[in-house]
N, C-alpha and C positions, 0 to 999 in steps of 0.2 A: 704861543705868545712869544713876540719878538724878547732876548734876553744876549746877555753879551758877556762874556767871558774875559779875564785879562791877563798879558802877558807883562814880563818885561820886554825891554827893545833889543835883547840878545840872547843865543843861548844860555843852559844854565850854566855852563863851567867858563863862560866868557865873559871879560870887566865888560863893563857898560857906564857910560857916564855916571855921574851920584850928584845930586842934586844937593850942592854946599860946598862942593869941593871942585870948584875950578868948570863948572857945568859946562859943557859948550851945545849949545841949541842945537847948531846945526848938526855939529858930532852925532848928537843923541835923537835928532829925525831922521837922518844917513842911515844911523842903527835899526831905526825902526824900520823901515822901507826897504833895507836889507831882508832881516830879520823877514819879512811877510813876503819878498820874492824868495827864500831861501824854501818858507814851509808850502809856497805853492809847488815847490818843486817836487820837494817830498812829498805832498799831501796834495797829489794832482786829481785826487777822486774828488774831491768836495760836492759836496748836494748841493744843489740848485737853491739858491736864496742864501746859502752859507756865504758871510764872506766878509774880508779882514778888513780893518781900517785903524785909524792911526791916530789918536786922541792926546789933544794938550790938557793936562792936568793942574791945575790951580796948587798951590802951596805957599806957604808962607816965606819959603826962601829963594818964589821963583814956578815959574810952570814948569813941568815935567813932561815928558812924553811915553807912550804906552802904546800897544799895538793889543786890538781888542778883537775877538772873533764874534760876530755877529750871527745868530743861530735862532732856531723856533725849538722853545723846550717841550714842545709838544710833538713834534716830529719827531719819530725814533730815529730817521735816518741823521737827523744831523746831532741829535744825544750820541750817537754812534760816531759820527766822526768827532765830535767832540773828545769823546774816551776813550781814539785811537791816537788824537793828537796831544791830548794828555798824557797816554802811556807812551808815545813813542818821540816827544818830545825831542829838538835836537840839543845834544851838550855843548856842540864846536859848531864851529861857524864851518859851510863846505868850502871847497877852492875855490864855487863863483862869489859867492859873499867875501870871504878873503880879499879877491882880485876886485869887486866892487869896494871895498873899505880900505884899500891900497896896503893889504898885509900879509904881502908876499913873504912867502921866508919866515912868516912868525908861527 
């Protein structure tokens, strides 16, 4: 059965917009569209039918954005790269996200 998994729009040890404080849409789709060429790159196995997309989230102070892994929870192969992309999650952004988000030197 089709089920979907979610992220935020950045690594875990990198700021990422915040939804109330100064949000910038575009900032935070950049992030996300980074963010899911960065884990294709790392996670170039993906199964067949796996696969990432980019979701506006409703809120009260405004939409949000999220980047969501689209997977069949019945297929072991993609439970399995689900809970190799959960464990091996990335922390930092690589140098081509960096050079895609203009943050060179940071």
């Amino acid at each position: 059965m089709r089920d979907t998994y979610e992220f935020e729009t950045t690594p875990t040890n990198e700021n990422c917009q915040q939804l109330g404080k100064n949000y910038d849409q575009a900032l935070a789709k950049l992030e996300a569209k980074t963010l899911v060429k960065q884990l294709e790159r790392q996670f170039p196995e993906q199964p067949e039918g796996v696969y990432y997309r980019i979701r506006s989230n409703p809120h009260d102070f405004g939409s949000y954005y999220s980047v969501q892994l689209v997977y069949d929870d019945e297929d072991q192969n993609h439970c399995s790269f689900l809970n190799k992309l959960e464990e091996n999650f990335p922390e930092l952004w690589d140098e081509k996200a960096k050079i895609d988000l203009n943050l060179q030197g940071a």
